[in-house]
N, C-alpha and C positions, 0 to 999 in steps of 0.2 A: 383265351377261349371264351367267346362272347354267343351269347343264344340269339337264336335269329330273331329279325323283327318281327311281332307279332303284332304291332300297329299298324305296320302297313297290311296287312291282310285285313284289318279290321276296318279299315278305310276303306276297301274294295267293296265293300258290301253297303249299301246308303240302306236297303233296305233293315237293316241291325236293330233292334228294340235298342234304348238303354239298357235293361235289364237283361237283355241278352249279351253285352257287352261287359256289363260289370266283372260275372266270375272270371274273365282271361286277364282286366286289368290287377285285382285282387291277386293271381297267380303272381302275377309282375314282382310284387312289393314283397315286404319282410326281407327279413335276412339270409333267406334262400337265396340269395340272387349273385352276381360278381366273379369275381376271378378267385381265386383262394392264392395264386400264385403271386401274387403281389404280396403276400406275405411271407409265402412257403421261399421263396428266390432271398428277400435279402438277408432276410437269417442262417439262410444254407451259404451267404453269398460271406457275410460277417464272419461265421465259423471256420470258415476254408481259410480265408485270410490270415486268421489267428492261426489256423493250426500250420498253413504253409510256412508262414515266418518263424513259427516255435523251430519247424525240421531240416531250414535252412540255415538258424544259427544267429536269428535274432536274439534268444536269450541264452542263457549258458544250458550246458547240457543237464545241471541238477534241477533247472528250474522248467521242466518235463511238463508242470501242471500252470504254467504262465495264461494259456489259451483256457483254460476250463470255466473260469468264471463267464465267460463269453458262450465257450460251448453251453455250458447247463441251461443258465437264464435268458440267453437267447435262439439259438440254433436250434437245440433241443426241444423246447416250446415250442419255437415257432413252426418247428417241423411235425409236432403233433397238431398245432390247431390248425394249420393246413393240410392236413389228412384229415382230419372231423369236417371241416367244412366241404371240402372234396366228397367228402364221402355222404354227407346231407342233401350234394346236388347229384347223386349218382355217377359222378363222373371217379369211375373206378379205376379205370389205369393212375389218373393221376391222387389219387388218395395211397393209392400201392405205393408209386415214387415216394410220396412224401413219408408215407408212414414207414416204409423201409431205411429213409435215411435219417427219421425220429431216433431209429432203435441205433445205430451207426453211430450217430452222436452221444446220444444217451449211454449207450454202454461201453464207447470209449472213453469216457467221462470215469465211469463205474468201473474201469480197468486201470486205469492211474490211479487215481484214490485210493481202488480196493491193494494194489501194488504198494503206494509208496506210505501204505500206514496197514498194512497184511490184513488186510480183511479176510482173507480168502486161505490165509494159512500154507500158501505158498511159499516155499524154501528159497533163500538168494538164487540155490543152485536151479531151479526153475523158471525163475522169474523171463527169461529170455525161450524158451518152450513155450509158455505161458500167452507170450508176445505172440508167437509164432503162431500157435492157435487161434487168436483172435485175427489176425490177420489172412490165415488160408482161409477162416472161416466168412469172412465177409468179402475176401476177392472171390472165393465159390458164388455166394450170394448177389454179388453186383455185376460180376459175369453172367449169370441167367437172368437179371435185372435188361442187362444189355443184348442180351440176343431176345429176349420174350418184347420188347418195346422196341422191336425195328421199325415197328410201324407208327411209329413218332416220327415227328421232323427231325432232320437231320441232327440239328442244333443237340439236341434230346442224348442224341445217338454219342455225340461227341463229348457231351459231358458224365455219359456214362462213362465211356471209352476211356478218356482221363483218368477217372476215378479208379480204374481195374490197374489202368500204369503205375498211377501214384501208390497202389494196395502193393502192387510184385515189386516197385522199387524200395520200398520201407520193408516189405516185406525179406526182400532179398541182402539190403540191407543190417535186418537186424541178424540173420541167421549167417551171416558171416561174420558181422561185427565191422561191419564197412561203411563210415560216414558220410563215403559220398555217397553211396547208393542212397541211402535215409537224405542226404540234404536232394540230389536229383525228385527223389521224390516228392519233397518239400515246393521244388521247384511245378512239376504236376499236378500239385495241389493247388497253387497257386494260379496256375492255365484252366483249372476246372474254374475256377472263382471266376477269373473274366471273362469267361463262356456262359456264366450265369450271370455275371453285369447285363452283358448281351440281350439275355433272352427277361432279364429285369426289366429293360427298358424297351421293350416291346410288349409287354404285357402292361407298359405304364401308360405307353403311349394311349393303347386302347381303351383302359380304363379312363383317360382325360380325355378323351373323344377324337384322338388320332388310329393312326392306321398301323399295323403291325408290322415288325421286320421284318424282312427275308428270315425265314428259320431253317431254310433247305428242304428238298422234298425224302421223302423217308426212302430208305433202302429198303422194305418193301411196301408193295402197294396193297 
């Protein structure tokens, strides 16, 4: 997401004072300026990785919290200061994305931890309810994530999309106690990640001064 050129408009005009020209370059500078998504992409893109390989069966089933130090100190962050910077340049849809999948990371961090040393004073015989709730509760949430932001590119659309599959298959997973539903989902997790390489290396491009991917046209106009 690049703002338009406002040098070439300023070059249209020969009659321009300097002084007349100053306040729009000034506008240009500071750190208002850039993509935020070039930092928001590979920390969502880091976390996913981690968490897909945890749910496929990279680590053994007791070692639950293998991906957290990733999620916390990277994912997490990174998905908050790219909703601050979003949100600096009033670019509000995407400060929304990023700040929704802040709290995603962050509080499924604060669900294991609080889980596997009882913060929360939850019984054995809950712990899988427990699960269950944080699960409906955030496929509700990225489901109307995904229908309220059709009007993103395509790309946008499909890593929402992923994300609601990967939620019902863990989700459905745990409330059965069926491992391949949780590793399929694992697997989902992991197709969101290279949907965000994807849309990583389009947002890279244009920040080094190339041209941006096909992202797809939005479902709607």
């Amino acid at each position: 997401m690049t703002a338009p050129d406002a040098t070439a408009a300023d070059s249209a005009q020969p009659t321009a004072r300097p002084a007349e020209a100053a306040p729009a370059e000034a506008a240009l500078a500071g750190p208002l300026a850039g993509d935020p998504s070039v930092i928001g992409l590979p920390s969502f893109i880091v976390g996913s990785i981690a968490l897909g390989l945890v749910l496929v069966g990279m680590v053994p089933a007791t070692a639950v919290g293998a991906s957290l130090p990733i999620i916390l100190a990277a994912t997490a962050v990174g998905q908050f200061v790219a909703a601050v910077w979003s949100a600096s340049l009033g670019q509000n849809a995407v400060a929304a994305v990023f700040a929704i999948f802040a709290g995603f990371w962050l509080s499924y961090a604060v669900l294991v931890l609080g889980l596997t040393h009882n913060w929360f004073g939850v019984t054995a015989t809950a712990v899988t309810s427990t699960q269950e709730l944080f699960l409906t509760s955030w496929l509700i949430t990225v489901v109307m994530l995904t229908l309220a932001a059709l009007r993103l590119p395509l790309a946008f659309t499909l890593v929402f999309a992923l994300v609601d599959v990967a939620l019902l298959l863990v989700l459905l997973g745990t409330a059965n106690a069926n491992a391949s539903l949780a590793k399929a989902g694992g697997y989902a997790v992991l197709l969101f990640a290279a949907v965000g390489v994807y849309l990583f290396f389009s947002a890279l491009s244009v920040a080094t001064g190339g041209k941006p991917l096909p992202l797809g046209k939005p479902v709607l106009h």
